[in-house]
N, C-alpha and C positions, 0 to 999 in steps of 0.2 A: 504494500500500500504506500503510495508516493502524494504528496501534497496532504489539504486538507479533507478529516477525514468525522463523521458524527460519531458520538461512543457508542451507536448501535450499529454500525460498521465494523468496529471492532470486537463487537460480542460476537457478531456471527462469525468473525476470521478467528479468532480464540479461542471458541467452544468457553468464552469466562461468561459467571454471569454478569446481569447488569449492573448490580449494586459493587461485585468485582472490577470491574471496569473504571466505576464513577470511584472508587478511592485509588485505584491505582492513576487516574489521571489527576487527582486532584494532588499525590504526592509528586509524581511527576512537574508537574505545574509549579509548585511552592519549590521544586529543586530549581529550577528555571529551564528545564528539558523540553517542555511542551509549551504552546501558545493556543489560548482558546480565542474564538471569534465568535460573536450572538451575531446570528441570523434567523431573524425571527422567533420563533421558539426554540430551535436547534442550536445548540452549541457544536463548532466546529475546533477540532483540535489539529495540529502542525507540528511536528519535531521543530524546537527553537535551535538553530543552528550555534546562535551565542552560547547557549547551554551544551550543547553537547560538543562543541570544539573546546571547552573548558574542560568538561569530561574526559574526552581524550588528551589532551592534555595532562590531565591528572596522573591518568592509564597508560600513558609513555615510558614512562622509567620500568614500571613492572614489565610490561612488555618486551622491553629489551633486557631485564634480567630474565623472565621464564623464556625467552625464546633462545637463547645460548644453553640453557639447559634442558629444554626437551629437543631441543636437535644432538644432545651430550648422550641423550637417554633412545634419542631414534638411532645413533650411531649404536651404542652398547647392546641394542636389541639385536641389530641387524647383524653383528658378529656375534653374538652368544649362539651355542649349537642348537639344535630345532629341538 
């Protein structure tokens, strides 16, 4: 799902239910991950890109520490005997 999307679009892509949806976006939102828009009755939600280029951001250092070591551990497999 790309752009904006209503949270009962994402019930039915999720198999969550409704009342799951409506607090996961609402925690999302107060992270700054998500952007809501009212349209009419419907609220529309949007991955906030300010929020999640900080996110990754954050998720950078770890990333390049676990990825030296599961390519340590894909090596070690691949020579241990079958």
């Amino acid at each position: 799902m790309i752009g904006e999307r209503p949270a009962g679009d994402l019930v039915a892509a999720l198999a969550i239910s409704q009342p799951g949806i409506s607090k996961h976006l609402k925690i999302l939102k107060a992270a700054g991950l998500v952007r809501v828009r009212a349209d009419g009755q419907r609220r529309l939600y949007r991955l906030d890109p300010r929020g999640m280029a900080e996110c990754f951001a954050w998720l950078a250092p770890h990333r390049r520490f676990w990825a030296s070591r599961l390519s340590a551990l894909e090596d070690h497999l691949e020579r241990a005997p079958a």
